[in-house]
TORFI-520112 format. One line per 5 residues: number of its first residue (from 1); for each residue z, y, x of N, C-alpha, C, O. Coordinates in steps of 0.001 Angstrom, whole numbers, plus 500000, padded with zeros to 6 digits. Layout:
! TORFI-520112
NUM = Z,Y,X,Z,Y,X,Z,Y,X,Z,Y,X ~ ...
***
This chain:
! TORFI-520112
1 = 096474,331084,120661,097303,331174,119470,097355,332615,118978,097344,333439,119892 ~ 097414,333149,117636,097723,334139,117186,098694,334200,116967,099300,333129,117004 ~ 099640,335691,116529,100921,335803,116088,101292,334836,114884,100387,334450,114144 ~ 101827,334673,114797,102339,334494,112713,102225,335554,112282,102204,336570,112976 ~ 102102,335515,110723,101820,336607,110038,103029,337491,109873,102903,338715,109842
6 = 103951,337020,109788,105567,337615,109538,106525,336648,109857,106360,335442,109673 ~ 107921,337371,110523,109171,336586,110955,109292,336017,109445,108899,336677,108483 ~ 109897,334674,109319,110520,333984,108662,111986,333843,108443,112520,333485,109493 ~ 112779,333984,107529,114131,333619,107970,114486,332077,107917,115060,331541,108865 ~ 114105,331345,106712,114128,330042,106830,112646,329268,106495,111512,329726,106352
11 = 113264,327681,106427,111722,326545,106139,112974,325830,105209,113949,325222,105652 ~ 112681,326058,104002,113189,325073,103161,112114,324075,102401,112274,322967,101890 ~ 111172,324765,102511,109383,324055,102280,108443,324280,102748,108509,325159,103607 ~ 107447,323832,102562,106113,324162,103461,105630,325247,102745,104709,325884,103255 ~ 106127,325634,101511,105641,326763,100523,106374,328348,100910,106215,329406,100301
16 = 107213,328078,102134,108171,328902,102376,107015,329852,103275,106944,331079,103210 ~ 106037,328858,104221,104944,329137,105082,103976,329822,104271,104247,329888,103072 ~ 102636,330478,104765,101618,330801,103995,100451,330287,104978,100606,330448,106188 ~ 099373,329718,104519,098452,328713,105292,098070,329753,106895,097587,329060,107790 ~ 098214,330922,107166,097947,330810,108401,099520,330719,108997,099494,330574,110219
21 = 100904,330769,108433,101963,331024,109351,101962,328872,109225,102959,328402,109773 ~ 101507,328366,108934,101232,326545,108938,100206,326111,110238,100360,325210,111063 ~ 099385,326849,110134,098129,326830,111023,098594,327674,112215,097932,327179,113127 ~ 099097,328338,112583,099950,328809,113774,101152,328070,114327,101592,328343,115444 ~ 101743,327038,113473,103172,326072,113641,102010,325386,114386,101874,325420,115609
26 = 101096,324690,113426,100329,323779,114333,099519,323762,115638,099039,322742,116133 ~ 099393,325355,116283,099233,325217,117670,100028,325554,118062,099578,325631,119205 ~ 101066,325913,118159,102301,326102,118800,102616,324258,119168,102341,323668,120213 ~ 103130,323811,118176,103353,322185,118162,102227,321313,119295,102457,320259,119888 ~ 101198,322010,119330,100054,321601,120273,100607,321887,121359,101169,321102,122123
31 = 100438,323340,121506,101030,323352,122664,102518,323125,123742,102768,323099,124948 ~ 102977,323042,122920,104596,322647,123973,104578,321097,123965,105529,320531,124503 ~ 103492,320282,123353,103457,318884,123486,102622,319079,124896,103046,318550,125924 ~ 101809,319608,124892,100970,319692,126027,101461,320118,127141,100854,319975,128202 ~ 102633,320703,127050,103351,321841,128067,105017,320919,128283,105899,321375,129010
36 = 105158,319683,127552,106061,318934,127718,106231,318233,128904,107432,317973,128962 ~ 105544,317698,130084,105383,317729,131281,106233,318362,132252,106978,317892,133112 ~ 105951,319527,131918,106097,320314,132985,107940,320798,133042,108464,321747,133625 ~ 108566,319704,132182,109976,320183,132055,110594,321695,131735,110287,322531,130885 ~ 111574,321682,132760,111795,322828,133032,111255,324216,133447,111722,325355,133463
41 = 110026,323621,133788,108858,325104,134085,108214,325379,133162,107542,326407,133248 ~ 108159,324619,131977,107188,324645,130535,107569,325975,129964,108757,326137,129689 ~ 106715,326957,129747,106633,328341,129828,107888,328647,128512,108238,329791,128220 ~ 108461,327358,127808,109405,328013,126490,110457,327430,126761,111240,327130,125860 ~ 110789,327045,128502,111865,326185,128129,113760,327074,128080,114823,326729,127565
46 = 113424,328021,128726,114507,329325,128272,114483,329918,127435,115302,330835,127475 ~ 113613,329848,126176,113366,330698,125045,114324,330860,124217,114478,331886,123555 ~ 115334,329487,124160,116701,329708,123499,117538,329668,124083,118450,328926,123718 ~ 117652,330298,125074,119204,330578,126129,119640,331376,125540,119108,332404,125121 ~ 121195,330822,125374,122384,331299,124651,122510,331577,122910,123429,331968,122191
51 = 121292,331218,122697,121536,330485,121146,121550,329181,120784,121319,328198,121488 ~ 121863,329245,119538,122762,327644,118782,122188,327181,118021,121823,327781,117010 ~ 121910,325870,118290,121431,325508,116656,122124,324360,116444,122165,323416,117232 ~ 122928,324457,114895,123434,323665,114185,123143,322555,113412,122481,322775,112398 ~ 123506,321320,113664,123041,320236,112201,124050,319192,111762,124754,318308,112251
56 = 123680,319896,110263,124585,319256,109022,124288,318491,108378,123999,318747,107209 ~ 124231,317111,108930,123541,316054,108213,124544,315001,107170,125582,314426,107498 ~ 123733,314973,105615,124868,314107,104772,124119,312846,104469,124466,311993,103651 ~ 122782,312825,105415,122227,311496,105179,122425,310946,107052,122853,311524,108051 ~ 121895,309661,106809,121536,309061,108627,120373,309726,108192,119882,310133,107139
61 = 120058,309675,109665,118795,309972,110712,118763,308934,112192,119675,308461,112869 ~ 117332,308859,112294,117342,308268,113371,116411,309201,114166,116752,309400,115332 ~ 114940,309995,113589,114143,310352,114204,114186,312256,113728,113544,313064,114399 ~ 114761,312553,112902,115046,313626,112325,116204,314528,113563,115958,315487,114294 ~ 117512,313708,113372,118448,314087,113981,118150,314258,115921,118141,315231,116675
66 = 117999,313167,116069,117127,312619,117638,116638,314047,118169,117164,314700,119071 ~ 115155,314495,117164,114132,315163,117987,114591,316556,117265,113627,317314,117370 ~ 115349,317023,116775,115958,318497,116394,116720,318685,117568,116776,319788,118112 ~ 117693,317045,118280,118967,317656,119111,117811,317581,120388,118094,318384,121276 ~ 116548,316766,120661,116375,317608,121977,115315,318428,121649,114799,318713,122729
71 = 114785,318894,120880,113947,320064,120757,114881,321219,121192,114456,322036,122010 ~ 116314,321345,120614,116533,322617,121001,116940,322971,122400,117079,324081,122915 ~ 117102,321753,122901,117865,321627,124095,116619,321782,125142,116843,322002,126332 ~ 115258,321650,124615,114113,321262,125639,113717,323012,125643,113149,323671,126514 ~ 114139,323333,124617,113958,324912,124608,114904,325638,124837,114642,326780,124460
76 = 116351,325511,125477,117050,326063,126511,118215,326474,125546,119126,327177,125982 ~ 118204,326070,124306,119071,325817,123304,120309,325370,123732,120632,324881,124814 ~ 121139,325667,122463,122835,324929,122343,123167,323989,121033,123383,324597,119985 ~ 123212,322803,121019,123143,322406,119834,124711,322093,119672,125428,322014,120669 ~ 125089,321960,118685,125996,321955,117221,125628,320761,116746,124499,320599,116284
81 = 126656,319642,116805,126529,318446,115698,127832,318426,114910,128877,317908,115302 ~ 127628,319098,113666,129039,319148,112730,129504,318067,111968,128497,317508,111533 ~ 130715,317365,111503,130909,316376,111272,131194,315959,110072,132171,316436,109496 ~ 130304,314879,109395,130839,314959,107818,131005,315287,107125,130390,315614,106110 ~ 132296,315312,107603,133378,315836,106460,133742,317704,106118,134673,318226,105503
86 = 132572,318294,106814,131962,319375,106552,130943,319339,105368,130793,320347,104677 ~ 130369,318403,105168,128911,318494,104578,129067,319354,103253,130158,319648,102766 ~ 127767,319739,102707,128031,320863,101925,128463,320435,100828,127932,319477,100266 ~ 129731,321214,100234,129993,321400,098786,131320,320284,098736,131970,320159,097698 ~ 131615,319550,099889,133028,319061,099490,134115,319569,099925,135069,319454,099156
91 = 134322,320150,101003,135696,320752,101615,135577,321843,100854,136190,321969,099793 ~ 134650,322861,101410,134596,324258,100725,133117,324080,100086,132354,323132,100268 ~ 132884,325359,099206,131239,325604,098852,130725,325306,100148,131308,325180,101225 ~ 128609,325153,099602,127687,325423,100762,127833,327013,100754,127589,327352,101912 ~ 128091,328047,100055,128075,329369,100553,129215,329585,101606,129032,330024,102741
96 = 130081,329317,101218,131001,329650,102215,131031,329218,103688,131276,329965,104635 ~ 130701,327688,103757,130228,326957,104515,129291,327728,105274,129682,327929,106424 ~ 128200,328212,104999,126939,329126,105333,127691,330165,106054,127529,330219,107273 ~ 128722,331240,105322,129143,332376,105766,129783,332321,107065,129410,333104,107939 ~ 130850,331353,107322,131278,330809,108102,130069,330677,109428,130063,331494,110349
101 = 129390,329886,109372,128381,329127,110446,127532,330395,110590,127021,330360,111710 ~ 127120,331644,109840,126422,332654,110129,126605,333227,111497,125868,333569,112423 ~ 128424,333181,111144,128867,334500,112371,129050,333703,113738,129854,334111,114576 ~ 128263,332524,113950,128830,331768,115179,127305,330919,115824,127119,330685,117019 ~ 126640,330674,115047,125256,330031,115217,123833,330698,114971,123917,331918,114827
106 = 122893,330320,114911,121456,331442,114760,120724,330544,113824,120439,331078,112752 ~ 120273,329046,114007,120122,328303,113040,120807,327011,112387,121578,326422,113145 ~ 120618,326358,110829,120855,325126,110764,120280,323959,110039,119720,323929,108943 ~ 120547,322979,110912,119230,321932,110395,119966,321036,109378,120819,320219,109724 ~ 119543,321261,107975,120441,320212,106785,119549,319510,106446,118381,319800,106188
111 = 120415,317914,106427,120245,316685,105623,120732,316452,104777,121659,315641,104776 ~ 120292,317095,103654,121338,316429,102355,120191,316066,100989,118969,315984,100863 ~ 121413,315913,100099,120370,315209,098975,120004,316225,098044,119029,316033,097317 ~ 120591,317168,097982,120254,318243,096809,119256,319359,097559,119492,319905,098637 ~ 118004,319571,096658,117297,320933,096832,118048,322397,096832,117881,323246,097708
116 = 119066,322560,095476,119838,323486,095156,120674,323645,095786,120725,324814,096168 ~ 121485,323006,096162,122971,322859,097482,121680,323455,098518,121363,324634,098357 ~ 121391,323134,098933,120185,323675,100329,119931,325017,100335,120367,325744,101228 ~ 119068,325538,099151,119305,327221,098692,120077,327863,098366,119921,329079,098475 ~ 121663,327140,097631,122675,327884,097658,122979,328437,098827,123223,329640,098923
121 = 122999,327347,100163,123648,327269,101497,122751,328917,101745,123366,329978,101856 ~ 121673,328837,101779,120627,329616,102776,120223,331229,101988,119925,332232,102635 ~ 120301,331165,100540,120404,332122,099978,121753,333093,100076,121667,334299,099844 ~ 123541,332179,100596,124329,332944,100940,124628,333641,102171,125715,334134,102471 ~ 123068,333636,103180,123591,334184,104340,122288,335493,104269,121557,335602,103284
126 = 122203,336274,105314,120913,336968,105720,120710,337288,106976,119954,338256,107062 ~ 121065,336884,107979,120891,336482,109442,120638,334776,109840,119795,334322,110614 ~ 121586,334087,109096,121198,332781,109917,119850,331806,109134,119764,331780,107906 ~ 119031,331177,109872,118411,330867,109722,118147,329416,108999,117840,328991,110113 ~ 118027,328570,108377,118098,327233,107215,116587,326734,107867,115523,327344,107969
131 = 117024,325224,108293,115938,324729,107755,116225,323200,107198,117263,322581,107434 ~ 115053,322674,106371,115023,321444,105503,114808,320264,106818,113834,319987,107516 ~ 116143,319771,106767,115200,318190,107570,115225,317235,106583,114808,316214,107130 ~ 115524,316955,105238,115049,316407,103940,116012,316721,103205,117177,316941,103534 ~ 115337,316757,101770,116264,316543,100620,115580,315741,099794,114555,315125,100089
136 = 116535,315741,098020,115455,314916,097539,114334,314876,097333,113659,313880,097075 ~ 113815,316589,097478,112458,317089,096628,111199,316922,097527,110066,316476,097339 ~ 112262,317785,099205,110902,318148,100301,111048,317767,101330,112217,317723,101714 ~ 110144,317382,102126,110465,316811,103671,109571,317148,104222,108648,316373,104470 ~ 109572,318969,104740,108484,319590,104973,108693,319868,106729,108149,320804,107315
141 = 109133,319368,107054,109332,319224,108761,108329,318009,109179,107664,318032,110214 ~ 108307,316692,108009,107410,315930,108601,105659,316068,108093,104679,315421,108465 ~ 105770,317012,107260,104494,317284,107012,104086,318130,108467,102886,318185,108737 ~ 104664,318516,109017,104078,319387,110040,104167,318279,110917,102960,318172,111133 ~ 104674,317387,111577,104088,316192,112307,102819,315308,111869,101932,314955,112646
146 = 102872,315030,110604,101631,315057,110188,100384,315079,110100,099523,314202,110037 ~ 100374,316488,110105,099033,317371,110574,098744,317184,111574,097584,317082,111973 ~ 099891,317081,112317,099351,317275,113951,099007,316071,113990,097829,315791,114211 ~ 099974,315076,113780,099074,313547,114375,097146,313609,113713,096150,313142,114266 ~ 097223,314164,112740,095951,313623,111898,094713,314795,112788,093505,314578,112886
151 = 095436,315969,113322,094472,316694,113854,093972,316273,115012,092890,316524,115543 ~ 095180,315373,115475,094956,314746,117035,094202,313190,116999,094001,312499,117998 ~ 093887,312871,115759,093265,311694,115783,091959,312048,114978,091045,311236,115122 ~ 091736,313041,114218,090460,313442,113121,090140,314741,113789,089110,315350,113495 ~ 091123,315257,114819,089765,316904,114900,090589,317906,113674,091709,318013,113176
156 = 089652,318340,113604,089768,319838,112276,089841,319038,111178,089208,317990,111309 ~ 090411,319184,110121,091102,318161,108687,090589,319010,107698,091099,318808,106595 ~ 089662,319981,107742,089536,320600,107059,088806,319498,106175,088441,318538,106854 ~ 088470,319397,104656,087766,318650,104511,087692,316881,103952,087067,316082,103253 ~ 088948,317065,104954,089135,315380,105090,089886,315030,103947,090536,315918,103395
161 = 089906,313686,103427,090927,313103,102061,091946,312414,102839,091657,311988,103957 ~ 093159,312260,102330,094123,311658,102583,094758,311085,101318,095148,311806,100399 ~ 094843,309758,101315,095462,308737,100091,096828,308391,100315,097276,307788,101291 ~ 097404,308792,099401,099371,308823,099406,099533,307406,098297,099201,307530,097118 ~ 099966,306357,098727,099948,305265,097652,101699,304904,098048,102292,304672,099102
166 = 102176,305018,096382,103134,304777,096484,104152,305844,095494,103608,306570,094662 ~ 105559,305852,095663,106634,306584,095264,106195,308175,095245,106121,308723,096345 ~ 105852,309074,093879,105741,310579,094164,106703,311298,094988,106979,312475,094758 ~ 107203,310656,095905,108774,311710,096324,108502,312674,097022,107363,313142,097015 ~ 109641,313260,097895,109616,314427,098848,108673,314579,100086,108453,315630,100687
171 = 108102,313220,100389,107282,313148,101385,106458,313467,100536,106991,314444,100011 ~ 105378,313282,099971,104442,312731,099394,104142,314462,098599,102976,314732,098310 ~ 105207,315466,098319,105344,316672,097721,105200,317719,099239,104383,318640,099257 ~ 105856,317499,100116,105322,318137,101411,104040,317532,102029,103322,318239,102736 ~ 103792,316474,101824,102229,316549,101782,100974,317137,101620,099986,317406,102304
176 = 101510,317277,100050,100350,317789,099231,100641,319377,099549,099650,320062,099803 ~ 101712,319901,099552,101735,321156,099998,100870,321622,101251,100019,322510,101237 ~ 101276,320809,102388,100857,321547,103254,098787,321036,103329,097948,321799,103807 ~ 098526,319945,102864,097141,319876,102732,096713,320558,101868,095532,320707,102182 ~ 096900,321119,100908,096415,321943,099928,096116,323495,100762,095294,324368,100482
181 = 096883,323449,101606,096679,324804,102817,096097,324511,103460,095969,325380,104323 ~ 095345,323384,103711,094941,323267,105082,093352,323097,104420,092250,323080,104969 ~ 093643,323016,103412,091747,322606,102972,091740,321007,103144,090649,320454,103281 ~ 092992,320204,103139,092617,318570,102878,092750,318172,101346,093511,318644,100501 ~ 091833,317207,101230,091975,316769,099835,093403,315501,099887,093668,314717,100799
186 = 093978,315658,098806,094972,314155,098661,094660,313564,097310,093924,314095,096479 ~ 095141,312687,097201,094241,311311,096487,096336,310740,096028,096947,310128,096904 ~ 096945,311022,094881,097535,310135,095132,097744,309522,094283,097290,310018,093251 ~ 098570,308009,094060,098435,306521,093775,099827,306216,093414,100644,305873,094268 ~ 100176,306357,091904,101999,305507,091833,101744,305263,090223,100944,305632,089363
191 = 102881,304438,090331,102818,304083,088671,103482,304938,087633,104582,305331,088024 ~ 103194,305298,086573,103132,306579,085974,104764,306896,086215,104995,307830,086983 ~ 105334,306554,085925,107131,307052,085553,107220,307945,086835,107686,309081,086923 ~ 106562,307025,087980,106728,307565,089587,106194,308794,090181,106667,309414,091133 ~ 104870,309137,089315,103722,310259,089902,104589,311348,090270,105717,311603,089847
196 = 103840,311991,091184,104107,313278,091409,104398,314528,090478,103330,314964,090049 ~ 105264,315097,090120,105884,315563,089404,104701,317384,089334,104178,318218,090074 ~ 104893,317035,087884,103602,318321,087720,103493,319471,088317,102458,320050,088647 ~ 105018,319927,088509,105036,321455,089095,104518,321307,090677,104089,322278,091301 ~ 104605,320084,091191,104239,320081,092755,102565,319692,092504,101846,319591,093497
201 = 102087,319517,091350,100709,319896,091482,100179,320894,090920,098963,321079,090943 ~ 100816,321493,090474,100900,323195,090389,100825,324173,091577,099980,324999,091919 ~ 102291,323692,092203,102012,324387,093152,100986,324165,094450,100564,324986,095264 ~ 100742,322674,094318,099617,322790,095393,098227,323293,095253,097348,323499,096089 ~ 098288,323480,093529,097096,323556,093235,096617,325176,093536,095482,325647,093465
206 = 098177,325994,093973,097986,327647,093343,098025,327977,094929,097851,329156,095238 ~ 098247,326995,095994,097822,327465,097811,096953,326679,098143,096907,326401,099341 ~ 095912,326013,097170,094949,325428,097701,093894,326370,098064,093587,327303,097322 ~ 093177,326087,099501,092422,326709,099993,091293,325365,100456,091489,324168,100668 ~ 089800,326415,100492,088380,325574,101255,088283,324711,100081,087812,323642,100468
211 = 088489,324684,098941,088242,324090,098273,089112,322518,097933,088928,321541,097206 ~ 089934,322886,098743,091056,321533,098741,091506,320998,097184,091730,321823,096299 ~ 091628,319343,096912,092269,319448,095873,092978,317960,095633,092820,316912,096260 ~ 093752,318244,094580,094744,317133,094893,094474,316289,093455,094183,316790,092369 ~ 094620,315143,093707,094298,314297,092430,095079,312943,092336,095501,312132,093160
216 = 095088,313074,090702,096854,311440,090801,096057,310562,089564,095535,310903,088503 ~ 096267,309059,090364,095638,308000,090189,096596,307040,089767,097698,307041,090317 ~ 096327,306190,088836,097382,305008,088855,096999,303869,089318,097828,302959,089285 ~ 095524,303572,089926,095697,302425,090726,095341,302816,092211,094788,303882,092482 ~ 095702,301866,093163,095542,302296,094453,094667,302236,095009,094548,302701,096142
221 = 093596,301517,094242,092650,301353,095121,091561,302474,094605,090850,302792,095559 ~ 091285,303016,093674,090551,304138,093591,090859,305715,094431,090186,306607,094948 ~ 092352,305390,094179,092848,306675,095821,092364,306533,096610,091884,307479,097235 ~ 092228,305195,097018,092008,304762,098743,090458,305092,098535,090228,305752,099549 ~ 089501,305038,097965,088267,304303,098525,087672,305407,099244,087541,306322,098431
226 = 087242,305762,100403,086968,306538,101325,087867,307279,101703,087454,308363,102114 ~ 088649,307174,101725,090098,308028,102667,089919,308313,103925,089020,307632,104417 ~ 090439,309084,104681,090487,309216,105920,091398,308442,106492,091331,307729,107494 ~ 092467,308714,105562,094256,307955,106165,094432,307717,104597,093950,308172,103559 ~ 095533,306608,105035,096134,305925,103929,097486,305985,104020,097941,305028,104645
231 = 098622,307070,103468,099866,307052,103770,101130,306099,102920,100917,306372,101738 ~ 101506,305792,102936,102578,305007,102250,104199,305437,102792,104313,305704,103989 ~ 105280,305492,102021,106294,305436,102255,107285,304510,101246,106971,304049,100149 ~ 108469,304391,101892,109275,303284,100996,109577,303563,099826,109649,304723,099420 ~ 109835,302355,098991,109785,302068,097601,111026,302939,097132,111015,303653,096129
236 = 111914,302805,097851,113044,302865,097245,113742,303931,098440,113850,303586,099617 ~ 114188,305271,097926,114709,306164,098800,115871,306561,099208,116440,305978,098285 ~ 116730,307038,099777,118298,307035,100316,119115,307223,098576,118697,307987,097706 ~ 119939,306599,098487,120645,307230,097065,120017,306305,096261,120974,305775,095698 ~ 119001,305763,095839,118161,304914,094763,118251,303337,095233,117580,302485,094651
241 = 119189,302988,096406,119319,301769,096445,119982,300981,094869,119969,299753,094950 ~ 120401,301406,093835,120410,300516,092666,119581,299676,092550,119675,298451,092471 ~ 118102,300857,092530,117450,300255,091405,116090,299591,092547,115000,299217,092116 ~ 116367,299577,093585,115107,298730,094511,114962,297488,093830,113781,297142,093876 ~ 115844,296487,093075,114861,295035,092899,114096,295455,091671,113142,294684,091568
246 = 114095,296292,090748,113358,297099,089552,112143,297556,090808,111167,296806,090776 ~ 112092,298335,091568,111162,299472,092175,110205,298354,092864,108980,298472,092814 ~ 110870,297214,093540,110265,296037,094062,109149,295678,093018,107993,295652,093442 ~ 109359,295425,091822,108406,294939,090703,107468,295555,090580,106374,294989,090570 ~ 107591,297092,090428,106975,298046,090052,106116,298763,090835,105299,299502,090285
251 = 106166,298656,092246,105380,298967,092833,104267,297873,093820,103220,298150,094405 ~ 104978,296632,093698,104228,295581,094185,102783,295612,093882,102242,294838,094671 ~ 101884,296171,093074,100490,296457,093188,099971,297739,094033,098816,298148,094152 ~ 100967,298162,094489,100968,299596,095661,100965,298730,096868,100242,299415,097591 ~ 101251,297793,097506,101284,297876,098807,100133,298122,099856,099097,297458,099864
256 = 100297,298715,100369,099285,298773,101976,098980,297689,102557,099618,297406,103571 ~ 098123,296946,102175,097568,295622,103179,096228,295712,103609,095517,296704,103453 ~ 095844,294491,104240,094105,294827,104769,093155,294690,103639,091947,294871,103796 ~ 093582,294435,102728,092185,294600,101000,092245,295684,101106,091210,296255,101449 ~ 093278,296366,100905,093799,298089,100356,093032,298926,101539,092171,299737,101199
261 = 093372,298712,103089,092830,299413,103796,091090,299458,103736,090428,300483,103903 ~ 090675,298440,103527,089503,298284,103809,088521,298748,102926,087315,298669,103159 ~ 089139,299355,101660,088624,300246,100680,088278,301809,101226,087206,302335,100926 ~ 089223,302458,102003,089215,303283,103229,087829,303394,103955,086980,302502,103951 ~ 087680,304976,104766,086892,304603,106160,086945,304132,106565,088105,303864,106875
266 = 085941,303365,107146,086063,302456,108723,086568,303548,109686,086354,304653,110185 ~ 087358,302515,109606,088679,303332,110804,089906,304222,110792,090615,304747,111651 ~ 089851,304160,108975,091089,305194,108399,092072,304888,108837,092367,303721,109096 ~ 092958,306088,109057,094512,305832,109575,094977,305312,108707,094500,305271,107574 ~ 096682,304483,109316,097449,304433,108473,098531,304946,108733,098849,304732,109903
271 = 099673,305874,107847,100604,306835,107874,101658,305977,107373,101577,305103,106510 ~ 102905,306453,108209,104191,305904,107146,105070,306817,108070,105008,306798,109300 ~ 106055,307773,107182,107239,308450,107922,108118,307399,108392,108423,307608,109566 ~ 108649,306329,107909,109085,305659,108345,110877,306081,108197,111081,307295,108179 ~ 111985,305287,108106,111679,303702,108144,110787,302874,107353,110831,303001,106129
276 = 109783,301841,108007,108687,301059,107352,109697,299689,106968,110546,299285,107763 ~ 109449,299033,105575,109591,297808,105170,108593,296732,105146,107832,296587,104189 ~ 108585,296141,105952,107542,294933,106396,107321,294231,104926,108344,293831,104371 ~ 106200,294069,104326,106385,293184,103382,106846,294007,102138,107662,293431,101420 ~ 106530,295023,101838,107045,295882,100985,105998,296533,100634,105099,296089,099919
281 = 106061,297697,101150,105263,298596,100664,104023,298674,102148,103277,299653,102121 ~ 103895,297948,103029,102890,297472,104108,102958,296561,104528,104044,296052,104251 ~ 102449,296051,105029,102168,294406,105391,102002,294734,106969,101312,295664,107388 ~ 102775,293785,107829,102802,293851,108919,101682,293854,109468,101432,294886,110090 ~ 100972,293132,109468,099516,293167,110069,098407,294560,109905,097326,294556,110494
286 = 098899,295846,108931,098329,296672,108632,099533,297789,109695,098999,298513,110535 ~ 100742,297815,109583,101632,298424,110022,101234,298217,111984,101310,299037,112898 ~ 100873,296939,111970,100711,296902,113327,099045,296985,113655,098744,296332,114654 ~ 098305,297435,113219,097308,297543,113708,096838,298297,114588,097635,298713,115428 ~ 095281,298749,114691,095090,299327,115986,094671,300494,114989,093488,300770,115187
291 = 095052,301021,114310,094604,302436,113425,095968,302740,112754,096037,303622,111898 ~ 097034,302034,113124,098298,302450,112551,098516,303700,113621,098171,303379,114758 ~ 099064,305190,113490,099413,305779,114222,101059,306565,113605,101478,307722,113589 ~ 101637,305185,113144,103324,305749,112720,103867,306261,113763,104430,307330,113529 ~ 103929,305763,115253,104922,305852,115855,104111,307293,116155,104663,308204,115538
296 = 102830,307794,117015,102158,308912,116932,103052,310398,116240,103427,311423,116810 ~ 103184,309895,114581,104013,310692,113812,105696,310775,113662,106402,311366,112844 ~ 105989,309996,114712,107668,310026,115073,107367,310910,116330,107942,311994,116422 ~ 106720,310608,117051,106716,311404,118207,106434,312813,118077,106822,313664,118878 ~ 105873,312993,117232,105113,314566,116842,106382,315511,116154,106414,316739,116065
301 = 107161,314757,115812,108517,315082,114739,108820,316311,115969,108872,317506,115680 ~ 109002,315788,117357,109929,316884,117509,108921,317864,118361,109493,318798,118922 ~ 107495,317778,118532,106549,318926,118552,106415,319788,117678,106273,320973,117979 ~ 106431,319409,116578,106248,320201,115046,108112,321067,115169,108421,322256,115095 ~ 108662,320271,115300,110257,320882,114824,110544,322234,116367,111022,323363,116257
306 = 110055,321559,117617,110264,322726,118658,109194,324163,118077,109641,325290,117862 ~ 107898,323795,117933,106917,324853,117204,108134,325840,115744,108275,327048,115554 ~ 108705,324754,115088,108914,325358,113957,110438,326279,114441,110592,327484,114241 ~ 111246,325546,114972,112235,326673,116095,112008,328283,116327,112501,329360,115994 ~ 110714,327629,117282,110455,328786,117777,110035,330033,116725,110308,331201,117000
311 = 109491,329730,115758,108661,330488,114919,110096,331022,114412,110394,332212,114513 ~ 110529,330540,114135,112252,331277,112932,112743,331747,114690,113070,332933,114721 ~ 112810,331265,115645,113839,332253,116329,113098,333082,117493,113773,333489,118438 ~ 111994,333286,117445,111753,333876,118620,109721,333291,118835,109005,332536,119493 ~ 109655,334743,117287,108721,334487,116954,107097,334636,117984,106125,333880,117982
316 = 107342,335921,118787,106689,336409,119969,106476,335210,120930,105612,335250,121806 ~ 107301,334128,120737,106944,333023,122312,105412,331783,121961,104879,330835,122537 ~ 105218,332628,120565,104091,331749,120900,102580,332421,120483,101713,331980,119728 ~ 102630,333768,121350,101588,335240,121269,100873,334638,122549,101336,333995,123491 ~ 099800,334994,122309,098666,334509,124040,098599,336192,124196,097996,336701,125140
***
């Protein structure tokens, strides 16, 4: 592993990274998966003795919350689960909120729905550290599981296409971010109202490297046709439960089934952050296959999130 290029104070996006401090998360994430074994002797597992890390979550979590509280703990951490009725911007501001949690903790992991509430929070401190475990815009913690699953099933990605069919959202925007760094092409697939919103192909377009490039399709099956992986996520996202029997209509020529896959490599993955809707936006028989590697990318959640720890707190532990 090489250094990172520079300490970080927070990850509110993958744009926060610059393609080698991404490409350094990702062997770090290699390695303490590899070094997960060895428990307590795993060369980082004191790396956070006697620091804290905090999380302020205003959405559920099942796999977010999970692998943040033992990542920090597997790294010799103190975790902080704050309650509710803290969450930002209703008792007091997120600044104040922030100022507060500065003088007592080192990092904190927010779930909420606003991008702006998130940078208010992290722009009012300059010691403690912010990171994104989603909002509406970015969900750049699981792009770094991601990678790793796809590096651990494809090798070097340099190169490779990846087809996003479905909803332009926050997944689908940390996507394209971090493949646009990595030199992967993305391919993606929604119905126009839905596409990916221009400035996030702007910006992927302005850290694209190796020639990487990103391209938006309105039917799915021209995304797909030679893909490496085929990612999908749900129709309808935390907060937008209104309008799911509308989103149901509208995306029903998006779903992930075996026609759709088979437009794909022989042998293309299939991706879903998950929670997956059977019958929705994948078809069980594609969700359960032998090239589905979802659960792969739940598991990686908290390789990528211990890697990304370490990098904001104790940047030196992952120098050879």
């Amino acid at each position: 592993m090489t250094q990172a290029t520079q300490i970080r104070k927070d990850f509110l996006s993958v744009l926060d990274f610059d393609a080698p401090d991404l490409e350094h998360c990702l062997e770090i994430a290699a390695q303490v998966k590899a070094d997960r074994g060895l428990g307590r002797q795993a060369p980082t597992s004191e790396t956070l003795n006697g620091r804290h890390v905090a999380l302020l979550f205003d959405k559920p979590s099942l796999r977010t919350r999970t692998t943040f509280e033992i990542a920090a703990r597997e790294l010799g951490g103190h975790v902080i689960v704050l309650p509710p009725d803290v969450a930002l911007g209703r008792r007091e501001s997120a600044a104040d909120v922030a100022r507060n949690l500065e003088r007592w903790v080192d990092v904190v992991v927010i779930r909420t729905f606003s991008q702006e509430a998130l940078q208010e929070f992290a722009s009012a401190t300059r010691r403690l550290h912010v990171v994104n475990a989603l909002t509406d815009r970015e969900h750049p913690c699981q792009a770094i599981a991601d990678f790793l699953t796809l590096q651990e099933h494809l090798g070097p990605v340099r190169g490779r296409t990846i087809a996003y069919v479905g909803d332009g959202n926050n997944v689908a925007t940390s996507l394209a971010h971090a493949a646009a760094m990595l030199g992967v092409h993305v391919h993606v697939a929604s119905p126009e109202p839905y596409q990916l919103p221009h400035a996030v192909v702007q910006q992927a377009t302005s850290v694209a490297r190796h020639g990487a490039r990103l391209r938006l399709f309105s039917e799915a099956a021209d995304a797909v046709a030679g893909a490496d992986a085929v990612y999908t996520d749900t129709w309808t996202s935390m907060g937008r439960e209104s309008e799911a029997d509308l989103r149901r209509q509208i995306f029903a020529p998006y779903q992930v089934n075996e026609e759709l896959m088979s437009l794909a490599k022989p042998g293309a993955l299939f991706m879903h952050c998950l929670p997956a809707h059977r019958g929705e936006e994948v078809t069980a028989d594609v969700f359960e296959s032998d090239v589905s590697c979802v659960f792969d990318q739940a598991e990686n959640r908290l390789h990528g999130q211990k890697a990304l720890i370490l990098m904001l707190l104790a940047p030196a532990a992952g120098r050879k």
